[in-house]
Structure formats: structure tokens, C-alpha cells
N, C-alpha and C positions, 0 to 999 in steps of 0.2 A: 486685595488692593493692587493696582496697577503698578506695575516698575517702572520707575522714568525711563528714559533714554539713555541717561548717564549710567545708571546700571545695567542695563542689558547689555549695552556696549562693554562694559569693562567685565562685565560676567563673561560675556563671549570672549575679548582680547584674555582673559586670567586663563580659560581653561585651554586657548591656545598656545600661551606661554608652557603652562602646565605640561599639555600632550608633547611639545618640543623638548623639554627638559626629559622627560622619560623617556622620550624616542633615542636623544641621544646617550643620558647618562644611564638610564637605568631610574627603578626606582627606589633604592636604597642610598646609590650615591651622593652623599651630599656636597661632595667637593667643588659643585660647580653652581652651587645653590645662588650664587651673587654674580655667573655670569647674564650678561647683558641678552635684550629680546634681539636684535638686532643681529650680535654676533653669533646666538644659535640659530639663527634662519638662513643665514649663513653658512654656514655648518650644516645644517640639514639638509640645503639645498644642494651641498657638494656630495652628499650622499644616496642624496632619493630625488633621480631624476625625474620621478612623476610631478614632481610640485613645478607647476607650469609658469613660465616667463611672469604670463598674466597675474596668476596668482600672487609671485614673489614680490612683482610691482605694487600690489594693490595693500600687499601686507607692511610695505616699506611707509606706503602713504600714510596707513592707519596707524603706524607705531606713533609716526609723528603728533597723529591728532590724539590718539592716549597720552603721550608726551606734555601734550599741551593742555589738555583736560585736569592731570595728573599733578601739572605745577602750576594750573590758572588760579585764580581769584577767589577766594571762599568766604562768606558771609555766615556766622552760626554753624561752621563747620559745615554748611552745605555749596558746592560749588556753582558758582553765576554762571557756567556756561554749560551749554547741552548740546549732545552728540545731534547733527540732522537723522533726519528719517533714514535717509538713503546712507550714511555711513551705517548708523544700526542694521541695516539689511545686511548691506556689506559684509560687514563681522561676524554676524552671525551666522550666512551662507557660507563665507571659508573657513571656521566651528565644523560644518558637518562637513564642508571638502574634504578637509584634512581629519577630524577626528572620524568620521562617521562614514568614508567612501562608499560610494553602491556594488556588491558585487558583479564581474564578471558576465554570471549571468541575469541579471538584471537588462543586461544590456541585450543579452543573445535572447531573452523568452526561454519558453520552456516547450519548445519542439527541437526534439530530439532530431540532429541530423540527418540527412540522408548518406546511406554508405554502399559501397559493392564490396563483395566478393573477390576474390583472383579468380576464380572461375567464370564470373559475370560477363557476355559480351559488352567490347567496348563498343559499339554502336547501338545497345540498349541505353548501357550507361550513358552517353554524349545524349540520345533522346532528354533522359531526364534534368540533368543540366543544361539543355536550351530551354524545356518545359520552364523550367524553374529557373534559369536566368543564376546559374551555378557557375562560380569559374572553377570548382575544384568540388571534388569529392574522396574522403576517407575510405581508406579501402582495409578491409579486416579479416583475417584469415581465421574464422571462430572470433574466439574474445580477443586476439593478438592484433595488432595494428599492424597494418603491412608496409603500409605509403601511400600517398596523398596525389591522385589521379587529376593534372590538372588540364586546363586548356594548353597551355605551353608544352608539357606534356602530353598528350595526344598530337601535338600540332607536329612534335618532332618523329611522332609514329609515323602520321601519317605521310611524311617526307621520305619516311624509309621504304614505305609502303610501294610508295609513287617510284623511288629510284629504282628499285627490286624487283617488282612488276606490273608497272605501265600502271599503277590503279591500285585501288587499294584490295584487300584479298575481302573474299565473302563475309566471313568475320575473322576475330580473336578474340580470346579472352583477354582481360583486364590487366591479369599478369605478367603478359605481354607487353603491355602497351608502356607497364610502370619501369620498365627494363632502360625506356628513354627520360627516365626523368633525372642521369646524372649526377643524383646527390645535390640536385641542385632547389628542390623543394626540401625543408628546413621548416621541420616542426617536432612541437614544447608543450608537453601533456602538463597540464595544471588542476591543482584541485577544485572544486565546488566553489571552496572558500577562497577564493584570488577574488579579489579586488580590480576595481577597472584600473585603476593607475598603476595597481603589480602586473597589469597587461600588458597596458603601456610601455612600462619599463622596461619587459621585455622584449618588445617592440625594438623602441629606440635605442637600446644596446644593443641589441645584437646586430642592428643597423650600422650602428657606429664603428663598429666591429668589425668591420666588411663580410658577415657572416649575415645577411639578414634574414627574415622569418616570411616564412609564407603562411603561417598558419598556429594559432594556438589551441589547441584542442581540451576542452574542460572534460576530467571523468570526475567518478567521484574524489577517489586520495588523489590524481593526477596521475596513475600508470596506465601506462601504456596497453596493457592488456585489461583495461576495463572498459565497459560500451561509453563513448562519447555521450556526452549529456548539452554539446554547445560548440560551435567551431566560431573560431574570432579569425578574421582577415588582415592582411594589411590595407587592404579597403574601408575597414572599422576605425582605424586612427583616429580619425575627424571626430567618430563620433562617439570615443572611448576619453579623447582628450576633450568635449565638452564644450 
């Protein structure tokens, strides 16, 4: 038998209530069992900066219309009014935003990075990142991560190149070149299991932060000495925030 509308909506709005109540309290706590949907998204929101503007707007609208669903008119204990089509999508799309986010790599596919060497020339390396339209490349000494060989990085090589002798030398290796990168590339090994919006978040904090991130590197447990399985940009924002 088909569910009306009125139930899929409040099915959807319950189990988001629900996931809010255990995100914040836990799920034994019952202490907080009679606060209010409004003032836990609230509260959530001041903790989990993934949950985006849009989202928090849209969940403010729908409270109102369960609100109004919840204390409207009822005939034979069945109620006269029915959620529209489009609020039902609604609801049930920010259901699986929030309870069901896409991993990480979902986002990134499943081709494994391209990486150099300290050993690698850096004018091989820059080949393959114009080839491939790269602004950075992981660079691994064995299974150890070394640092993050970018365009900015090369760009400050090649300055020192040019002031030191008239031109740039034959070659270098790679680990040369990362000698100029300052500390100023900023990256955050995460595991498999991250979430686009636990990306996110770290994204935008460490932004906020005046420390920002040039790079997230997905392994499997998220150490640093395991092979990259996915590299996230700050070019990705756009399309990690959805």
C-alpha cells in the first residue's frame, strides 16, 4: 500500500529529529528527551559546521510546516491537510544529507593519485602536472609521505633558480624543489571512512583558523605513512559542499 505524503514527510522529519537527539545527547541520555526540534539544530548547528546555511534554512521552513501538519485539523483522526510533493522531496533529501552523507571518496573516484619520489626530477614531475592539469602532487619517500610538491612551490624554485643562475639548472630532484615550499602547504591524512562534509569541516576550519589547508589526503586508517587512495583540494569545496 502507498504511504500518503503526510507520512513520508513526518517519517522523514521523526528520523531527523531522532539522528539530532543522538548526535547531540547520545543514545542512552534521556535528559533531554522533551527538548525542542528547533533548539537542537541549533545546537547542532553550533557544532557541526558541515550542516550548510542552505540546509539549516530549509530545515527551519519544514519545522514550521510539521508544526502546522502536527496541530492542523483532523477528521476520524486522519488529518485534512497534506504535505506538497516538493516539501516531501525536501525532507527526505536532507534524511539522507544528514543521516546518510556520501563518503569522501565518492567524491574523489577510485584512481589512486599520482605521486613522485624525492628522488624524481622536478621537470619530469611538472611534465605530468601540466599533462594532467595537476596543481599539486604527493610526494612519498617509500610508504612515508614527504610533502605536497605544488605549483606555488615549484614557482618559488624556480625564482631561486633564476636569481642564482641566470636560468634554471639541467635538473633537480624533487626534494629540492620541496625545500621551498615553507611550511606553507598544509595537509590532513583522513581515513577511507570521512565523509564529504567531515572534509568540509576541515576545510573551513582550519580556514577560519588562519591555518588553511591545501590538501586532504584520504589512506586507508588516515596515516600518513600509508599509500593515498584520493587527494581532496581546496578547489573541491564547491563541489564537496554540493
Amino acid at each position: 500500500m502507498q504511504q500518503r505524503p503526510y507520512d513520508l514527510f513526518m517519517s522523514a522529519f521523526n528520523d531527523i529529529e531522532a539522528y539530532l537527539r543522538r548526535s547531540l545527547y547520545g543514545e542512552q541520555d534521556g535528559r533531554h528527551g522533551h527538548q525542542g526540534f528547533r533548539a537542537m539544530l541549533d545546537e547542532y548547528r553550533a557544532g557541526h559546521a558541515h550542516l550548510r546555511p542552505k540546509q539549516y534554512e530549509e530545515l527551519l521552513s519544514l519545522t514550521d510546516l510539521r508544526n502546522a501538519l502536527t496541530h492542523g485539523r483532523r477528521l476520524n483522526d486522519e488529518p485534512l491537510a497534506e504535505p506538497t510533493e516538493a516539501a516531501v522531496a525536501a525532507i527526505r533529501r536532507l534524511r539522507e544529507e544528514l543521516t546518510g552523507p556520501k563518503l569522501l571518496m565518492a567524491f574523489l573516484g577510485h584512481t589512486r593519485p599520482v605521486t613522485a619520489a624525492p628522488g624524481d626530477s622536478v621537470r619530469q614531475v611538472l611534465d605530468t602536472m601540466y599533462e594532467n592539469d595537476f596543481s599539486q602532487v604527493p610526494v612519498y619517500d617509500g610508504s612515508a609521505y614527504a610533502g605536497l610538491l605544488t605549483t606555488n612551490t615549484v614557482a618559488r624554485w624556480v625564482a631561486d633558480q633564476m636569481r642564482r643562475h641566470g636560468g634554471l639548472a639541467e635538473d633537480a630532484p624533487v626534494e629540492e624543489a620541496l625545500k621551498f615550499s615553507e611550511g606553507a602547504e598544509r595537509v590532513e591524512h583522513v581515513s577511507r571512512s570521512t565523509t564529504a562534509p567531515q572534509a568540509l569541516w576541515r576545510f573551513t576550519t582550519a580556514a577560519r583558523e588562519g591555518r588553511p589547508l591545501t590538501a586532504v589526503i584520504v589512506t586507508h586508517n588516515g596515516r600518513p605513512t600509508e599509500a593515498p587512495l584520493g587527494i581532496a583540494v581546496a578547489e573541491d569545496l564547491a563541489r564537496l559542499a554540493g
